[in-house]
C-alpha positions in Angstrom: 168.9 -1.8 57.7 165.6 -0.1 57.0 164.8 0.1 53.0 161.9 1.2 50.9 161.9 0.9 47.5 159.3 2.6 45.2 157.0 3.7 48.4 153.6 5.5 47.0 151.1 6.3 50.1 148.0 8.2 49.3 144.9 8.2 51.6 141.5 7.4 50.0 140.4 9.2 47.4 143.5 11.4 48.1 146.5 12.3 45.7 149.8 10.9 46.6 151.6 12.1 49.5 154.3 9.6 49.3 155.5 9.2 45.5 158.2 6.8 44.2 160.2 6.7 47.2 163.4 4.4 47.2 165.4 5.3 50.3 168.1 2.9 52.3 168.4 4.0 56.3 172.0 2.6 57.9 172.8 1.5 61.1 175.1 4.2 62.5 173.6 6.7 60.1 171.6 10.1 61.2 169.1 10.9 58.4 167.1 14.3 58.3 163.8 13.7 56.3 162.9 18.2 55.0 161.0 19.7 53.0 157.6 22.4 52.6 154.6 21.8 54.7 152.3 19.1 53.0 154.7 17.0 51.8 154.2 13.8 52.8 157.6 14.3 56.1 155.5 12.9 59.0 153.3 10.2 56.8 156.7 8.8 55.7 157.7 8.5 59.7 154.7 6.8 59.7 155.2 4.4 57.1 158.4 3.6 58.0 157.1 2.5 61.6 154.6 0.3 60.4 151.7 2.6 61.4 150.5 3.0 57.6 150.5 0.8 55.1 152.0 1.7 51.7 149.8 1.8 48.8 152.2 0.7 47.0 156.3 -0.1 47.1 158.1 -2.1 49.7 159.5 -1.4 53.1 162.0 -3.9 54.4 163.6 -4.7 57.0 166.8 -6.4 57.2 165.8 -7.6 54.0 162.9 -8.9 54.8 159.1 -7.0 53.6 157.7 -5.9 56.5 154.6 -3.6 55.4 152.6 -6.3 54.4 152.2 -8.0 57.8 148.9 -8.4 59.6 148.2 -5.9 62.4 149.4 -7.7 65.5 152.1 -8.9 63.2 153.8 -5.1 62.5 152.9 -4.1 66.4 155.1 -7.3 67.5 157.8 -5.9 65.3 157.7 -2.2 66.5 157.3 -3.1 70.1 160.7 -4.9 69.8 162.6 -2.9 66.8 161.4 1.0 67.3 161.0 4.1 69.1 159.4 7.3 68.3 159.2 10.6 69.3 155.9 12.4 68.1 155.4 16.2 67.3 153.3 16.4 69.9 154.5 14.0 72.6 151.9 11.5 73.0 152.0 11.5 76.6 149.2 9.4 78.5 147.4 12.3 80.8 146.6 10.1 83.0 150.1 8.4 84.5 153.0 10.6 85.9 156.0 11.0 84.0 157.5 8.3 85.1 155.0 5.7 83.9 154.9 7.3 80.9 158.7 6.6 80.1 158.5 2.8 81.8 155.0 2.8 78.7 157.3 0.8 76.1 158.0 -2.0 78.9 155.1 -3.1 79.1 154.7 -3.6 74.9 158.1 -5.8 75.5 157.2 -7.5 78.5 160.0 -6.0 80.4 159.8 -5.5 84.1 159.0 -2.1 84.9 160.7 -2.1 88.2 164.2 -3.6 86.7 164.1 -0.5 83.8 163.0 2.2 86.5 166.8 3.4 87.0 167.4 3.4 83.7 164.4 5.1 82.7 165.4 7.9 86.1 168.4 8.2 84.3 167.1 8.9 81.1 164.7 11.5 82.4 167.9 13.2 84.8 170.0 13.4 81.5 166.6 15.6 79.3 166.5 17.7 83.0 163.2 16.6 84.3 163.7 14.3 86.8 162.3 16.1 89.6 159.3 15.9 87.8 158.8 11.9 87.6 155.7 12.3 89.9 153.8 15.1 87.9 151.4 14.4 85.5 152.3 15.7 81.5 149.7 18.4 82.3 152.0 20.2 84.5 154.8 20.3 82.6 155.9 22.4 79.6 155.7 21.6 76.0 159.7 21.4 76.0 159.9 18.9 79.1 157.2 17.1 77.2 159.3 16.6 74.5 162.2 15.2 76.3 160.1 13.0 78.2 159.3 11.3 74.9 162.8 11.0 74.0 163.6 9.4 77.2 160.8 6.6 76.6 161.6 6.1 73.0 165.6 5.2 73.9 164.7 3.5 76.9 164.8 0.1 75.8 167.5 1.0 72.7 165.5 0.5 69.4 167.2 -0.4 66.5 165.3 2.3 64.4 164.3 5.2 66.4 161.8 7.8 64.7 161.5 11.3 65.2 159.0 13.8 64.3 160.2 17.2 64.9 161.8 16.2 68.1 163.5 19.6 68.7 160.3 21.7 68.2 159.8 23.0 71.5 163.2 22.9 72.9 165.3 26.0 73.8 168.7 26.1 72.4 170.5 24.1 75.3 167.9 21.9 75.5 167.9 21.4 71.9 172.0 20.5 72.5 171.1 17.2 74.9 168.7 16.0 72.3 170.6 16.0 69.6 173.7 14.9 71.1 171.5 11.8 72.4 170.3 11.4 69.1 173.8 10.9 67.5 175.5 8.8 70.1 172.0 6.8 69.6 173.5 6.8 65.7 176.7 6.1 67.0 176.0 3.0 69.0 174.7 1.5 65.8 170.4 2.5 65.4 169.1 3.9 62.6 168.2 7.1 63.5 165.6 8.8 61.1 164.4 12.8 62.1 161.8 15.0 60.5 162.6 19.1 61.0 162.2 21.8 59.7 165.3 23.2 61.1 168.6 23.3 59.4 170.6 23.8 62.6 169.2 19.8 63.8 170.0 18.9 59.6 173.6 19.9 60.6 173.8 17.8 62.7 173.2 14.7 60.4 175.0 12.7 58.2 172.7 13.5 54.8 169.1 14.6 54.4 166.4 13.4 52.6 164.3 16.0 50.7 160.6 15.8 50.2 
């Protein structure tokens, strides 16, 4: 279980972004985080992945306060426990798409060459597996997208983060992500997704307003 309780972020000499937050993410639960431009939806997908540190509150894990940790300490932890999708991909230029989705084995010390057919699989599921030798600049902002998703569930995270993961998708595209994101849910992760669109909230099992 992923908890925060009383979360305030603000950057420095900023207002408050993040205000007051208390907020308990389930195994098995789809969550939609909404609300207007500004409002603190992508900062909190931050925070909950240990990439910012609260300026004030607790996030927890399993019980357990998890913000508070030293640097290598929280990267340890989301190398093991998460996955994210960014807005924008995050794709390495430089390696084909198929290094790109092996990426999180190296942070686990997995072998790269025992999670290739997974990872082939992953990519043949988003429909871009004859793409696994091209670089991200030569393909579109929607194969992008499912790229990301296929290295973020690779390895199964217990809490996979998403940040607008349907952004650039066309509508039957939009379909395979989702549906991977609920059987994802289904198979007992935490599943927590920033949109904008009501059609992906829908699909959830409650949303979260900012």
């Amino acid at each position: 279980m992923l908890t925060v309780e009383s979360l305030r972020f603000a950057y420095p000499s900023g207002p408050s972004i993040v205000e007051s937050l208390s907020e308990r993410f389930v195994p098995g639960q789809m969550v939609g985080i909404t609300g207007p431009s500004g409002r603190g939806k992508s900062t909190l997908l931050y925070l909950l992945g240990l990439m910012l540190t609260p300026t004030s509150g607790r996030i927890l894990l399993d019980g357990k306060s998890v913000a508070g940790l030293r640097d290598a300490e929280r990267a340890r932890l989301r190398a093991r426990q998460f996955g994210f999708v960014f807005q924008d991909a995050a794709l390495d230029a430089t390696r084909t798409v198929l290094d790109n989705v092996l990426e999180t084995a190296l942070y686990r010390g997995e072998s790269r060459r025992a999670l290739s057919p997974t990872a082939l699989a992953l990519l043949d599921r988003f429909g871009v597996s004859l793409r696994v030798h091209a670089k991200p600049g030569q393909v579109s902002g929607g194969q992008a997208q499912r790229i990301a998703l296929a290295r973020a569930l690779l390895l199964q995270p217990r809490v996979l983060l998403c940040d607008e993961p349907t952004g650039n998708l066309d509508p039957a595209s939009t379909d395979i992500v989702l549906d991977a994101l609920r059987e994802h849910a289904s198979s007992g992760g935490v599943v927590v997704v920033v949109t904008h669109d009501q059609a992906v909230v829908a699909h959830c099992d409650r949303e979260v307003r900012l």
